[in-house]
VOPA-615113 format. One record per residue (C-alpha): x negated, y, z negated; residue number from 1; residue in three letters. Coordinates in nm, 4 decimals. Last residue first. Layout:
X; Y; Z; NUM; Ala $
...
***
This chain:
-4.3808; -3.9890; -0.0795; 324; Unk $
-4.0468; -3.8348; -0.1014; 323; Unk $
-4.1290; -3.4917; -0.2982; 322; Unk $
-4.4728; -3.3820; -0.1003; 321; Unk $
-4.3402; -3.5699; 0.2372; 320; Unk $
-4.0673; -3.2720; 0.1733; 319; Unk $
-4.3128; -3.0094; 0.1650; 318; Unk $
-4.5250; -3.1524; 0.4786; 317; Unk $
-4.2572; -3.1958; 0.6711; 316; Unk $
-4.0847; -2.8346; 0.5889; 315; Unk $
-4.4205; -2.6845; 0.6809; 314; Unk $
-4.4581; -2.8937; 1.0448; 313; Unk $
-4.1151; -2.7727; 1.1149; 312; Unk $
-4.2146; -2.4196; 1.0850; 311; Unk $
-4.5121; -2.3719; 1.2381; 310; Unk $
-4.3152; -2.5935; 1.5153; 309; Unk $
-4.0442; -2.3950; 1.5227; 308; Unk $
-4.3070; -2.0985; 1.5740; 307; Unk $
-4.4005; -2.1955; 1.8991; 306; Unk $
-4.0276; -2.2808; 2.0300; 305; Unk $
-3.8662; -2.0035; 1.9909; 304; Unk $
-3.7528; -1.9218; 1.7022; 303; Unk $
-3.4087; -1.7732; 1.6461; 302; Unk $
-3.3891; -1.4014; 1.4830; 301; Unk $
-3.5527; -1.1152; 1.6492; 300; Unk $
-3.3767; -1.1866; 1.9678; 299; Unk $
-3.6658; -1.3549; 2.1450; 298; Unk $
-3.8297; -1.4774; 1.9050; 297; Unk $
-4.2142; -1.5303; 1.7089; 296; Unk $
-4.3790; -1.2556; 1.9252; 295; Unk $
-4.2406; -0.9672; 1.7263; 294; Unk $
-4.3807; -1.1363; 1.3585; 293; Unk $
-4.1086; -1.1593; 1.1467; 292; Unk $
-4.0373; -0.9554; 0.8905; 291; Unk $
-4.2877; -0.8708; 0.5266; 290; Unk $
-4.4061; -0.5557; 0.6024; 289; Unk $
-4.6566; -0.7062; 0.8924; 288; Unk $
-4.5899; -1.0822; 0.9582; 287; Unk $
-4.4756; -1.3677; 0.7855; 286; Unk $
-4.3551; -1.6318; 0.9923; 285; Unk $
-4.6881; -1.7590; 1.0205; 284; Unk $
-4.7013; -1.7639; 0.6012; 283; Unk $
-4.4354; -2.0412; 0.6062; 282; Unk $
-4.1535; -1.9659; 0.4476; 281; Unk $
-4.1057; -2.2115; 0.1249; 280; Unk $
-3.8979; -2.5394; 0.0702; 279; Unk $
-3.7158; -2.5049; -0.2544; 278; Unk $
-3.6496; -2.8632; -0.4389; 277; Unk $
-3.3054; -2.9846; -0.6380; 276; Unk $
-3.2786; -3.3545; -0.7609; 275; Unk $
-3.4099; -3.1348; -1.1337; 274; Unk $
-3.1649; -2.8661; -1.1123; 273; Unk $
-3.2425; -2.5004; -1.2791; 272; Unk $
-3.5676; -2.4488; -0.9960; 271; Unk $
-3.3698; -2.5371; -0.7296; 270; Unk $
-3.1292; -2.2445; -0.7871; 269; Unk $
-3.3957; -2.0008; -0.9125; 268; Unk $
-3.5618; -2.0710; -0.5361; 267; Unk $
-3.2768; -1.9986; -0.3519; 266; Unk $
-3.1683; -1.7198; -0.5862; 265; Unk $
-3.5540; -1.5509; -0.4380; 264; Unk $
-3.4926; -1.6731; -0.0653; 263; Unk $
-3.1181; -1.4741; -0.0884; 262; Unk $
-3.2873; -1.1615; -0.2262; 261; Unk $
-3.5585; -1.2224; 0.0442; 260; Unk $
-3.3208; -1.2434; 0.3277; 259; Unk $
-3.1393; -0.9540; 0.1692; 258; Unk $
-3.4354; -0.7237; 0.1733; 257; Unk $
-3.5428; -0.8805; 0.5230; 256; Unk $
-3.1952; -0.7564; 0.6970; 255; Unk $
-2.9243; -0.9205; 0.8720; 254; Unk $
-2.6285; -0.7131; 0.7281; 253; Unk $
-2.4233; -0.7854; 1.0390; 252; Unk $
-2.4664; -0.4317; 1.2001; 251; Unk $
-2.8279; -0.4651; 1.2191; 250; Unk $
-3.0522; -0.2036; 1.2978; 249; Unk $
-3.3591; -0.1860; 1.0725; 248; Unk $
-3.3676; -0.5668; 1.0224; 247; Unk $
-3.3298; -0.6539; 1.3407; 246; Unk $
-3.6003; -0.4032; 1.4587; 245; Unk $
-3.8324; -0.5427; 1.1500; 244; Unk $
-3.8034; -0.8803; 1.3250; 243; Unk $
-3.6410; -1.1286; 1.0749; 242; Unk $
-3.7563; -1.3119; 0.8060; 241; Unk $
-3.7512; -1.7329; 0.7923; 240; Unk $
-3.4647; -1.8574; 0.5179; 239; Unk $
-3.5948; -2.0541; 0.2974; 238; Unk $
-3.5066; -2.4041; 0.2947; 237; Unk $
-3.2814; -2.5395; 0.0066; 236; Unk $
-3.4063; -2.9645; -0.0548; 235; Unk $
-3.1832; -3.2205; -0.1859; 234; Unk $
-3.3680; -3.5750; -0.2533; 233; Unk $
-3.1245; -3.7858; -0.2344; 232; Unk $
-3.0211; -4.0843; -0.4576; 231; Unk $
-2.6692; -3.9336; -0.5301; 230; Unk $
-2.5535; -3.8692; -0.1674; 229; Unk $
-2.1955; -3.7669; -0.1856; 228; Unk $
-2.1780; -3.5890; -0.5341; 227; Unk $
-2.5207; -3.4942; -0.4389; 226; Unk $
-2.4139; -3.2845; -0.1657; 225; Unk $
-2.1308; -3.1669; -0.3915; 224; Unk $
-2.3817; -3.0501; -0.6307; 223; Unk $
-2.5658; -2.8339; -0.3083; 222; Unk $
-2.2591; -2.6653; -0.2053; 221; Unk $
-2.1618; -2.5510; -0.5439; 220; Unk $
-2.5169; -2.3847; -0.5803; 219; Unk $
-2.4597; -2.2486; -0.2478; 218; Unk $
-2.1364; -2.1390; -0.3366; 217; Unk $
-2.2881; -1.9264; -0.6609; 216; Unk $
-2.5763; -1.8080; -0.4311; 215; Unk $
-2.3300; -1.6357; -0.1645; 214; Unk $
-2.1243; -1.5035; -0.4532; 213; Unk $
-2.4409; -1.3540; -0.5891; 212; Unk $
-2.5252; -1.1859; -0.2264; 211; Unk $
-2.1885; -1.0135; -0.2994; 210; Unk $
-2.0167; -0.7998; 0.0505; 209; Unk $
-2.1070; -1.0728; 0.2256; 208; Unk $
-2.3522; -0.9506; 0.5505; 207; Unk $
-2.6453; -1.2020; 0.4867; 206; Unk $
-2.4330; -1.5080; 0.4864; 205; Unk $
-2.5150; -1.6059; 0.8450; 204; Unk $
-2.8634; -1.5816; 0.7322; 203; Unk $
-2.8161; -1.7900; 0.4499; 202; Unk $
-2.8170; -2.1526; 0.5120; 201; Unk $
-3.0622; -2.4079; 0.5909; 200; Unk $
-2.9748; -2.7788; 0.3555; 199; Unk $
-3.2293; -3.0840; 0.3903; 198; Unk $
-3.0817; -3.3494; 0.2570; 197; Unk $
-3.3443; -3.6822; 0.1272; 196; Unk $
-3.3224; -4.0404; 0.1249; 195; Unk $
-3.0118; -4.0588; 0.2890; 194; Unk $
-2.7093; -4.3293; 0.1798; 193; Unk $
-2.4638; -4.3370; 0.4564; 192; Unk $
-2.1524; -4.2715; 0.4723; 191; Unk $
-1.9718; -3.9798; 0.2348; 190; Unk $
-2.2622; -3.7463; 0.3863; 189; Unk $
-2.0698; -3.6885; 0.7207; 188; Unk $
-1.7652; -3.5276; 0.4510; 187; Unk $
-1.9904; -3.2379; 0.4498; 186; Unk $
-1.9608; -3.1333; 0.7959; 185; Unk $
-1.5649; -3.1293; 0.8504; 184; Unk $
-1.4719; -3.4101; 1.0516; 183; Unk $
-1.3988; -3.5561; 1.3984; 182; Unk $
-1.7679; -3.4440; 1.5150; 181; Unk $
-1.9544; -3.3907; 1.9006; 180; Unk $
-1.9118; -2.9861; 1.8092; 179; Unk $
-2.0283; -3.0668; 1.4432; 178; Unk $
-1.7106; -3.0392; 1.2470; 177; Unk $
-1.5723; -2.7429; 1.0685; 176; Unk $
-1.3794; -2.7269; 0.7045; 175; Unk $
-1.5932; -2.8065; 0.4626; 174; Unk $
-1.9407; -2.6315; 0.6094; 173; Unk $
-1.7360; -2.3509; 0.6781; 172; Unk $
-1.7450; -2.2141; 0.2833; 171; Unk $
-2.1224; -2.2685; 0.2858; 170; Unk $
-2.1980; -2.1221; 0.6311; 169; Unk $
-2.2009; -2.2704; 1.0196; 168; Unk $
-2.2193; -1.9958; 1.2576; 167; Unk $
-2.3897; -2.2375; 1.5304; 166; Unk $
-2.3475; -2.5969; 1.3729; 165; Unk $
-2.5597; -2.8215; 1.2628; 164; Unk $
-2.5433; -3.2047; 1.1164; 163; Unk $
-2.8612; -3.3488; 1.2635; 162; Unk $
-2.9410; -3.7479; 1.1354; 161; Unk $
-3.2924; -3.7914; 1.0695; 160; Unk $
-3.5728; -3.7771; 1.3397; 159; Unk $
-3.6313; -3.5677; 1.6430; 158; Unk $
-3.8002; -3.3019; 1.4824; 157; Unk $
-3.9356; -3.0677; 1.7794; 156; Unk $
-3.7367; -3.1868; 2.0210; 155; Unk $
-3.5915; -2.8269; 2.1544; 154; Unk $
-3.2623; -2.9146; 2.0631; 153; Unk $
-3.3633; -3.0812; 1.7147; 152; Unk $
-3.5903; -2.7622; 1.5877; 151; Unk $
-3.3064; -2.5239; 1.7338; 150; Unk $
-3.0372; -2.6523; 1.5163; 149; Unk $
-3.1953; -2.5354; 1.1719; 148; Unk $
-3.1590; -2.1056; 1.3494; 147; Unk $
-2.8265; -2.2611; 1.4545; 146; Unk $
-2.7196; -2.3530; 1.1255; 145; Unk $
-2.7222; -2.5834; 0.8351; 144; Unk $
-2.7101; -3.0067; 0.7769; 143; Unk $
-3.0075; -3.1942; 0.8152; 142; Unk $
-3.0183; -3.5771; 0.7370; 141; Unk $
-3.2852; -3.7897; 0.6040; 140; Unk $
-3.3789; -4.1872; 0.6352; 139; Unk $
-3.6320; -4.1314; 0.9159; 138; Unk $
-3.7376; -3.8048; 0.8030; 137; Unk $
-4.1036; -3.9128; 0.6384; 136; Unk $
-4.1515; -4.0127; 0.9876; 135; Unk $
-4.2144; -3.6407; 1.1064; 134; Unk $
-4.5827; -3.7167; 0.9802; 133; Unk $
-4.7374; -3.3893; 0.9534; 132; Unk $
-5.1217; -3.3612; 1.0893; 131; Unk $
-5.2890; -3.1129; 0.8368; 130; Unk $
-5.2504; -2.8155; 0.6358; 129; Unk $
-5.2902; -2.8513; 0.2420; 128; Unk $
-4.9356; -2.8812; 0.0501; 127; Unk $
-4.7596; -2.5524; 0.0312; 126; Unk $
-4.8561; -2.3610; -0.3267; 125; Unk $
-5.0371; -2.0871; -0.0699; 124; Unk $
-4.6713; -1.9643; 0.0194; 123; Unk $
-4.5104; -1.9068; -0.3117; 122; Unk $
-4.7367; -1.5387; -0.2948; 121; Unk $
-4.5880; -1.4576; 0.0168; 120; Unk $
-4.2418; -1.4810; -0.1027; 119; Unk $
-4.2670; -1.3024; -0.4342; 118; Unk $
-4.3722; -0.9984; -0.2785; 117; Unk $
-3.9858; -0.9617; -0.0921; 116; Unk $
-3.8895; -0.7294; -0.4007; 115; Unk $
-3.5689; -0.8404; -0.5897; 114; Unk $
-3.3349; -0.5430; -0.6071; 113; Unk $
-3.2989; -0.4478; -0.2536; 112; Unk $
-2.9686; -0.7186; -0.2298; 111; Unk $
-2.7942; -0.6306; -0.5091; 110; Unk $
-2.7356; -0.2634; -0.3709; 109; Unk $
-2.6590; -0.3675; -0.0803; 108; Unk $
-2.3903; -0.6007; -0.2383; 107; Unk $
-2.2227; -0.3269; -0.4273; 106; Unk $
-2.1921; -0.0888; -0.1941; 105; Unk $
-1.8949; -0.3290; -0.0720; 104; Unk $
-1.7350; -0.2620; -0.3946; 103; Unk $
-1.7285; 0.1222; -0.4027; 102; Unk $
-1.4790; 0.2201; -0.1312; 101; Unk $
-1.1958; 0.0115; -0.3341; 100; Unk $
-1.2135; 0.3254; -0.6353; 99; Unk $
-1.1953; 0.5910; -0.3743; 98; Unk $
-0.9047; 0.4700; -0.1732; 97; Unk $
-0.6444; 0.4273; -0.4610; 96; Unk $
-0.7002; 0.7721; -0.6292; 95; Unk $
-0.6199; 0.9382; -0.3585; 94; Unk $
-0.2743; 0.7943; -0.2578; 93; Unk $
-0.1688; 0.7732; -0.6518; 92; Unk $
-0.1871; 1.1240; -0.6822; 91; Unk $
-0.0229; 1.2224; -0.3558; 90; Unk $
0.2616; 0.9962; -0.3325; 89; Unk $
0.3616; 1.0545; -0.7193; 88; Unk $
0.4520; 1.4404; -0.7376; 87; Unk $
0.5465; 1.4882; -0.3663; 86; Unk $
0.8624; 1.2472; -0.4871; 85; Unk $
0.8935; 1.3202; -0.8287; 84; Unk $
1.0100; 1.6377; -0.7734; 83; Unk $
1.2498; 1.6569; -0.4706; 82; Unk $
1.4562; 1.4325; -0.6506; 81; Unk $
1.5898; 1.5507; -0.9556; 80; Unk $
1.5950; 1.9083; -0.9701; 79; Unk $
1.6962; 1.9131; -0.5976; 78; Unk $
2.0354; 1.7336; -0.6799; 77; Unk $
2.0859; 1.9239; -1.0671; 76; Unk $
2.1089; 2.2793; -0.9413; 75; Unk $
2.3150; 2.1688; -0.6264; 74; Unk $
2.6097; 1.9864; -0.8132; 73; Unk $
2.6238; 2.2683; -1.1448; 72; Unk $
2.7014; 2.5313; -0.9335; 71; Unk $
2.9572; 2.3848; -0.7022; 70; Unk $
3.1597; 2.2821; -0.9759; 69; Unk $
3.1026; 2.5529; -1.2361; 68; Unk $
3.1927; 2.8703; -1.0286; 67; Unk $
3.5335; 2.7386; -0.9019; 66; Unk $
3.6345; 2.5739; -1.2223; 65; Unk $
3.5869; 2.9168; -1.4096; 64; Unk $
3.7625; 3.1402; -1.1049; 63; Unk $
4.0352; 2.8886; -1.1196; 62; Unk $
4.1286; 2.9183; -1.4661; 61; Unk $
4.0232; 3.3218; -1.4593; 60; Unk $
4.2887; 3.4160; -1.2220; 59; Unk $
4.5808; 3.2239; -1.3851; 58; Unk $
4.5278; 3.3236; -1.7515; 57; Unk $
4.4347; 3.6672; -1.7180; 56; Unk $
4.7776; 3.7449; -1.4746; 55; Unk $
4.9702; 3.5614; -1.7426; 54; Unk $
5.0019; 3.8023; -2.0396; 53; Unk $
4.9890; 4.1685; -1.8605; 52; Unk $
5.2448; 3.9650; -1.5749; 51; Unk $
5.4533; 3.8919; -1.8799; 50; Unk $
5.4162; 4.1474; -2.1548; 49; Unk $
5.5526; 4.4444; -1.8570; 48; Unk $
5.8434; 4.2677; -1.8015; 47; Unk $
5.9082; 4.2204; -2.1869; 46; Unk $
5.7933; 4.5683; -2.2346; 45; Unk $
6.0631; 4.6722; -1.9501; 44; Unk $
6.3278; 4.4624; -2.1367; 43; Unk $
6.2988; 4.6335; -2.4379; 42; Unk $
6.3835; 4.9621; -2.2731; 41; Unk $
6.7238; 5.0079; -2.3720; 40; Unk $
6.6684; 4.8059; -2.6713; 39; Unk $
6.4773; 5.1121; -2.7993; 38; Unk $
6.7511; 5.2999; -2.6441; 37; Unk $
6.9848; 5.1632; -2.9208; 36; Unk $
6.8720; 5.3356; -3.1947; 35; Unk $
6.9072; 5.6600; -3.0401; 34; Unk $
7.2620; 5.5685; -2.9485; 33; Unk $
7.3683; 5.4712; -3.2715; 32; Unk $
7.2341; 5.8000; -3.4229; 31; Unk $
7.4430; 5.9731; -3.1369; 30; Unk $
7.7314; 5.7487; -3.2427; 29; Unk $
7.7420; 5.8789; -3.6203; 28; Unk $
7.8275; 6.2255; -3.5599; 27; Unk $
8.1225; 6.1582; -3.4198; 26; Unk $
8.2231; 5.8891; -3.6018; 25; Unk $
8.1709; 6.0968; -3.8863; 24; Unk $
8.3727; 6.3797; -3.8034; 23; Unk $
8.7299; 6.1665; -3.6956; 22; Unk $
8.6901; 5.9836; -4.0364; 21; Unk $
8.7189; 6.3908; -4.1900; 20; Unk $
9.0356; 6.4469; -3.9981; 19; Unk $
9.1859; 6.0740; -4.0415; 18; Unk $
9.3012; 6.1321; -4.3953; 17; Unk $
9.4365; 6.5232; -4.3545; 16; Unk $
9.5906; 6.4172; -4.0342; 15; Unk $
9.7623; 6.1071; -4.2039; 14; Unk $
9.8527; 6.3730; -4.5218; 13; Unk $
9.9930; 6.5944; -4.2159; 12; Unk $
10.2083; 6.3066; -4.0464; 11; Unk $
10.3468; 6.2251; -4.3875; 10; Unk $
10.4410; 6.5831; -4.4807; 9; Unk $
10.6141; 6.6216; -4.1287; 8; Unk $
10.8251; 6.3179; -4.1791; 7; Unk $
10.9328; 6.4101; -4.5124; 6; Unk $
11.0296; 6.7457; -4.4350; 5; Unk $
11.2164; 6.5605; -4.1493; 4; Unk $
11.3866; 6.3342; -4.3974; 3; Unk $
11.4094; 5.9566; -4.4994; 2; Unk $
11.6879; 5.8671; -4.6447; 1; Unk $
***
């Protein structure tokens, strides 16, 4: 049986027992509570980690792409082609026009090279003056230009077959009929069988920008002429002079150097092909310095009638020197 004495020793040993446990909880949950507040306040770091953390991301992304895109698009635009454009068009402008300029100044300078003395000293080798015999053209045909066409109009040589034209030269000669014609000049020799050609060109030719490629057609112009007329004589007139105020102011190249270039490669042409013969100037065509004499022509270039027939009664007796 349980008594009070009993009772009252029990609930003093559970005193005694819980007494000290009582103390150390007590001093115990401070500690605990210390401990804790770092937890406490975790969640402001972790607040504060966040915007700290992403803020650098997200402002700098699109400040990077920002900058580089429109940067990089006009730097490389005007590098590229602004450049080469003012570059090129200005170097290769220049240089293109200087080096064409000097190939007309080419011919001029051709031209002066052979001096006109070797033309007055051909003209004693004529044959000995006398009564021509304009007979001796009968079976002959003259093909050339206006300055050849006057000595038919005016009736000075009224034999042979005429083939003239005014402007006629050696490229038109294949292409342009006589004004009275249905074909081009040279194909009139592919009928016929002549005796002797008599060819005038040159003064029409005087302005080319290459006296040489004057002489080369020539020289082409007078094979053909015996590709069409093989048992003919082929004769290259020299070309008469022109008045010294021609020569001194002509726009056309129409000077007396060039005419005696031409007359000189005239002469070296007939001279390198034996059915070939050069028919001299006649010395009254020659005046002072070499031109024509200021009576001989109206315009410095055509003769009038006088001195057509000085000159027609030359080329007769020349070619009656080869035919007869």
């Amino acid at each position: 049986m349980i008594t009070k004495k009993k009772i009252v020793s029990a609930v003093l040993a559970l005193i005694f027992i819980l007494h000290p446990l009582a103390g150390c909880v007590r001093t115990e949950l401070p500690a605990a509570d210390e401990t804790a507040a770092p937890l406490t306040e975790a969640p402001p770091a972790a607040k504060t980690d966040e915007p700290t953390g992403e803020p650098p991301v997200s402002p700098t992304a699109p400040a990077q792409t920002e900058e580089i895109t429109p940067g990089s698009a006009p730097t490389e635009a005007p590098a590229v082609s602004p450049t080469p454009a003012p570059v090129e068009e200005p170097t290769a402008a220049p240089t293109s026009a200087p080096t064409t300029a000097p190939t007309p100044t080419a011919a001029p300078t051709q031209a002066p090279m052979p001096t006109a003395t070797p033309k007055p000293t051909a003209v004693p080798t004529a044959p000995p003056a006398g009564t021509p015999d304009f007979s001796v053209f009968d079976n002959c045909c003259f093909v050339g230009n206006s300055t050849f066409e006057g000595l038919h109009l005016y009736h000075v040589i009224d034999n042979g077959a005429w083939y003239t034209r005014v402007g006629l030269n050696v490229n038109t000669v294949y292409t342009t009929p006589t004004e009275h014609g249905s074909v081009p000049i040279i194909d009139e020799l592919n009928h016929g069988s002549y005796e002797g050609v008599l060819l005038m060109f040159g003064q029409n030719e005087c302005g080319w920008p290459s006296l040489d490629t004057f002489l080369n057609k020539y020289r082409q112009l007078v094979e053909d002429v015996h590709a069409r007329q093989p048992g003919a004589k082929v004769f290259l007139t020299g070309v008469p002079p022109v008045s010294q105020h021609v020569s001194d102011t002509s726009p056309y190249g129409v000077t007396n150097p060039h005419i005696s270039y031409i007359n000189s490669g005239l002469e070296a042409i007939a001279g390198s092909i034996p059915y070939a013969h050069f028919i001299t100037v006649p010395s009254e065509l020659i005046g002072p310095g070499g031109a024509l004499p200021a009576e001989a022509s109206n315009d410095g270039i055509h003769l009038n009638k006088t001195y057509l027939g000085y000159w027609a009664n030359h080329i007769c007796r020349s070619a009656a020197a080869v035919l007869r």
